[in-house]
C-alpha positions as CSV (number, residue, x, y, z in Angstrom):
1,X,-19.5,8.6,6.3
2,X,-16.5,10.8,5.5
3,X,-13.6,11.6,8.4
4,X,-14.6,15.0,8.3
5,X,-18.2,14.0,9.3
6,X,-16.8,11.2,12.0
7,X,-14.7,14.0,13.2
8,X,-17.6,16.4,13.9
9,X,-19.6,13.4,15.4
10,X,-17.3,11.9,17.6
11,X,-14.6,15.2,18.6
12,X,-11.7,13.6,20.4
13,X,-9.4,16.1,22.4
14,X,-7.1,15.6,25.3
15,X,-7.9,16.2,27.7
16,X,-11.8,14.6,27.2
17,X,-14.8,13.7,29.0
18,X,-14.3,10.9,30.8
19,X,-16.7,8.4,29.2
20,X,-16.8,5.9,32.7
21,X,-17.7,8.8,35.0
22,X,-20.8,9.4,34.0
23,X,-22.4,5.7,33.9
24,X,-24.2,4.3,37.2
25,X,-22.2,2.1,39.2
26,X,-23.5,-0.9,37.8
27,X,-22.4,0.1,34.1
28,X,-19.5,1.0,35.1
29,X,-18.8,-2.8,37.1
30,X,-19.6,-4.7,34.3
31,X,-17.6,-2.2,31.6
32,X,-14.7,-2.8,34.0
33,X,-15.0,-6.7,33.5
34,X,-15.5,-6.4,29.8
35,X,-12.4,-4.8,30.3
36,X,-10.4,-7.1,32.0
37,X,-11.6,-10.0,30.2
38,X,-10.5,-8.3,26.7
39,X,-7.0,-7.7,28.1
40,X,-6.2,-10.8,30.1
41,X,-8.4,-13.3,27.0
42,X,-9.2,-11.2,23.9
43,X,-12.4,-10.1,22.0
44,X,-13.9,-13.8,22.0
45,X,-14.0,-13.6,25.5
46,X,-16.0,-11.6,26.2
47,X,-19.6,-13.1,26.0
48,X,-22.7,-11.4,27.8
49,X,-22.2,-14.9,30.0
50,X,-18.6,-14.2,31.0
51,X,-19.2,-10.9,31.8
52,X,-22.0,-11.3,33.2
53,X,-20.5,-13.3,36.1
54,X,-16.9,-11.2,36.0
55,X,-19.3,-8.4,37.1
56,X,-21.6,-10.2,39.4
57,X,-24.6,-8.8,37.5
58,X,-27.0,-10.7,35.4
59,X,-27.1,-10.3,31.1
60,X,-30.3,-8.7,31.3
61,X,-28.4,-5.7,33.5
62,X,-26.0,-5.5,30.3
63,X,-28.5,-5.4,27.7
64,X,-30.4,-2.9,29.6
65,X,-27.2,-0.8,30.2
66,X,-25.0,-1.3,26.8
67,X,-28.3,-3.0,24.3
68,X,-25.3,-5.5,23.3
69,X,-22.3,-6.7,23.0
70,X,-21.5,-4.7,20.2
71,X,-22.7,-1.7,22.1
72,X,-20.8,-3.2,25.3
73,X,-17.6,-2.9,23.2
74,X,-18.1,0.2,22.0
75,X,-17.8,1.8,25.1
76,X,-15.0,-0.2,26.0
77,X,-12.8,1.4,23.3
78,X,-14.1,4.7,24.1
79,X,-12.7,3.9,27.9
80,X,-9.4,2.4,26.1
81,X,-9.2,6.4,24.3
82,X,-9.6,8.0,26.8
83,X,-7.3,6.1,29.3
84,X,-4.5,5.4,26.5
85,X,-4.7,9.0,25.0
86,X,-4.2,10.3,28.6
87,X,-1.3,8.0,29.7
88,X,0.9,8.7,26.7
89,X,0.6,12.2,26.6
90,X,1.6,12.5,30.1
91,X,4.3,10.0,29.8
92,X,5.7,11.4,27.1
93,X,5.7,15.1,28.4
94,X,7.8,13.8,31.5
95,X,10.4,12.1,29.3
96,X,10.3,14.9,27.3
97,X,11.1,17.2,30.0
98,X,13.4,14.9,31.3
99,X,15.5,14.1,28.1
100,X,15.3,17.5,26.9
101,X,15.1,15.6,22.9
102,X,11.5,15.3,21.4
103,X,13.4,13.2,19.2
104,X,14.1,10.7,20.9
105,X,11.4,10.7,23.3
106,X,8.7,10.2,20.9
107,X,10.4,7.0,19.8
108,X,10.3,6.3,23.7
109,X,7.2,6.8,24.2
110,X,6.4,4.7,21.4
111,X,8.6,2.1,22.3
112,X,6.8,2.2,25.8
113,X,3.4,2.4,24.4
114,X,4.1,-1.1,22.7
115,X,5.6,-3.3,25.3
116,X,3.7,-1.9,28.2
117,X,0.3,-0.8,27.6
118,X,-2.2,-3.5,28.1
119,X,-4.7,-1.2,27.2
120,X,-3.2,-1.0,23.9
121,X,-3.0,-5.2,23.3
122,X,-6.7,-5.0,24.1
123,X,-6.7,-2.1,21.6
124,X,-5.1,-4.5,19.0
125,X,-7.3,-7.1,19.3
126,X,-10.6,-5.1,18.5
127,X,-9.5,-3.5,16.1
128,X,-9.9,-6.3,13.5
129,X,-13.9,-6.5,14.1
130,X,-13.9,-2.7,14.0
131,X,-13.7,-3.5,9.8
132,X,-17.8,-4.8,10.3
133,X,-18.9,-2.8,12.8
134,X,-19.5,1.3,12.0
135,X,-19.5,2.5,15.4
136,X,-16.5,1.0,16.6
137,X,-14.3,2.2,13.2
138,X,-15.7,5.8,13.6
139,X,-14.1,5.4,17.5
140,X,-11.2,4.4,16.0
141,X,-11.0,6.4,13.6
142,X,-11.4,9.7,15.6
143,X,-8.8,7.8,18.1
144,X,-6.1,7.8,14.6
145,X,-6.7,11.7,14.0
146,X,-6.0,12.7,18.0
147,X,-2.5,10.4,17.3
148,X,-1.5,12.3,14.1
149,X,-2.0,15.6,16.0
150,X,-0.3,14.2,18.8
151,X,2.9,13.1,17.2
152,X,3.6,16.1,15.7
153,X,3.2,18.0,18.4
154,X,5.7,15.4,20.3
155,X,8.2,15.7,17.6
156,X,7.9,20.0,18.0
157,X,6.1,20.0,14.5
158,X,2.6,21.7,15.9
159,X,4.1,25.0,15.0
160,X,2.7,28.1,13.2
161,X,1.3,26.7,10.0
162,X,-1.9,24.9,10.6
163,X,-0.3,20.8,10.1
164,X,-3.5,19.8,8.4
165,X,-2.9,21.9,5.6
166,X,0.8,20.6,5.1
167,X,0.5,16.8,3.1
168,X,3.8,16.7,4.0
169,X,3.5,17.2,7.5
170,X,0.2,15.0,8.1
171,X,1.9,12.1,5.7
172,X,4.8,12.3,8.5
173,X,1.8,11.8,11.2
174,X,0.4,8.8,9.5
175,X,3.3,7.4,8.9
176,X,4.5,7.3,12.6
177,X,0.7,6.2,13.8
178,X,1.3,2.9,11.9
179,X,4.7,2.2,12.6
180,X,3.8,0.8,16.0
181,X,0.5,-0.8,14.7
182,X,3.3,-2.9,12.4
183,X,5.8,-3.5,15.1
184,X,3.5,-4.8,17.6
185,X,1.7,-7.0,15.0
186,X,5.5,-8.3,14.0
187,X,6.3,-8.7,17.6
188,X,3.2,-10.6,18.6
189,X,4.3,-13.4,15.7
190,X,7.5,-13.8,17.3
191,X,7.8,-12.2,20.2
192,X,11.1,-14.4,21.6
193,X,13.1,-12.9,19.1
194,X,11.9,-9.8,17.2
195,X,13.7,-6.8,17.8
196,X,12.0,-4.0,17.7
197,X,14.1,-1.2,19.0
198,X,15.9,-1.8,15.7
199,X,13.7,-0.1,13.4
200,X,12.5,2.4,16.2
201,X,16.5,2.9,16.0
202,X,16.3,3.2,12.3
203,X,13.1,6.0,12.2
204,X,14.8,8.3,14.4
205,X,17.8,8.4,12.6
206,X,16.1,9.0,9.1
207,X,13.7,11.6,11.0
208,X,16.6,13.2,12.5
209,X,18.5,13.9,9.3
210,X,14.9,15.8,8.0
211,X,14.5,17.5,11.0
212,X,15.4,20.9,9.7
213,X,13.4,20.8,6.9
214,X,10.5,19.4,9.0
215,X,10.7,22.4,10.8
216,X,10.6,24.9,8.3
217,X,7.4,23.3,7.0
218,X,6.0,23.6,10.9
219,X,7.1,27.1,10.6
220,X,5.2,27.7,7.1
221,X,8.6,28.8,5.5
222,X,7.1,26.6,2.7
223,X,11.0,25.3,2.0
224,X,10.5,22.1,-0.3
225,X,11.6,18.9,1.8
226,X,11.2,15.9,-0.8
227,X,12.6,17.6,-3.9
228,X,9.9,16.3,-6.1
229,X,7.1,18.2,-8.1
230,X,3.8,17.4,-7.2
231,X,2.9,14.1,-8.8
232,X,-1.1,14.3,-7.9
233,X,-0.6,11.9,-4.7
234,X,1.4,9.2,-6.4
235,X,4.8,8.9,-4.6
């Protein structure tokens, strides 16, 4: 399936339906333990058993209300979304407000978003199974496109010029979206000592120094910002 089709079956805005709300209680009891048992254990933790009794409901209850556990996790992640995509645009809009520097508090919010977010640890550790199982990498997937749009609309880059159309401007997104996939995978492997408000430190300051021809792109001035001709999509 291409990302255009994922896109068009699985439309992610902020804000979105709440996917919890609308399950019966019991659904939404035993989505809650899956949840806290991926968070506080990991993905091998959570067996139909373990949730079963984290719940207080019997397996049969979770295959009639999830088929599996791959369905159970499914709808986990699309609860992790919608919580995560919700938190960090909010947080971000009151440091932004606060700071008066988009700058600096996207690289906040990212910072934040790292070292804070359980959600996004429980996020982390999905992810890898998401590589064999289609549903789960289409939810992520559509979860990656809400994050491009969203960092560039942190950093003041959503302007005239529709972003999609700008390879420089969407490179910029998916850039940023996997900086902190890499920094909280280099923290978890040594998490005494890495230091990773030094390359958050480092990004703004090279994203600061291109902020001016960023903007002219968000603007659809069409000012070049690399220099370079066109080399077909080779760097």
């Amino acid at each position: 399936m291409s990302p255009a089709d994922t896109e068009r079956r699985y439309p992610l805005q902020v804000p979105f339906e709440d996917p919890v709300s609308s399950l019966p209680q019991t659904a939404q009891k035993i989505l809650a333990a899956a949840r806290k048992l991926l968070v506080e254990r990991g993905y091998g933790a959570v067996t139909l058993e373990k949730v079963a009794a984290e719940a207080g409901v019997n397996k049969a209850s979770i295959r009639y209300n999830f088929g599996n556990k791959a369905g159970l996790m499914t709808a986990v992640v699309d609860a992790l979304i919608h919580d995560e995509c919700l938190l960090l645009a909010a947080d971000l809009r009151k440091v932004d407000q606060a700071e008066g520097d988009r700058l600096h508090a996207a690289m906040k919010g990212i910072r934040g978003m790292m070292v804070s977010a359980d959600d996004f640890k429980g996020f982390f550790d999905v992810l890898p199974h998401a590589f064999r199982h289609e549903d789960l990498r289409e939810r992520m997937f559509a979860l990656y496109k809400w994050w491009y749009r969203q960092n560039l609309e942190w950093l003041g880059l959503d302007g005239s010029a529709d972003p999609e159309r700008s390879d420089l401007l969407m490179g910029l997104a998916e850039l940023i979206a996997a900086i902190p996939d890499g920094l909280t995978l280099q923290m978890g492997l040594d998490p005494e000592h890495f230091d990773y408000a030094r390359p958050l430190r480092a990004l703004e300051l090279l994203l600061r120094n291109s902020m001016d021809e960023l903007r002219a792109e968000a603007a659809g001035e069409g000012r070049p910002v690399l220099g370079t001709p066109d080399t077909g999509g080779d760097p």
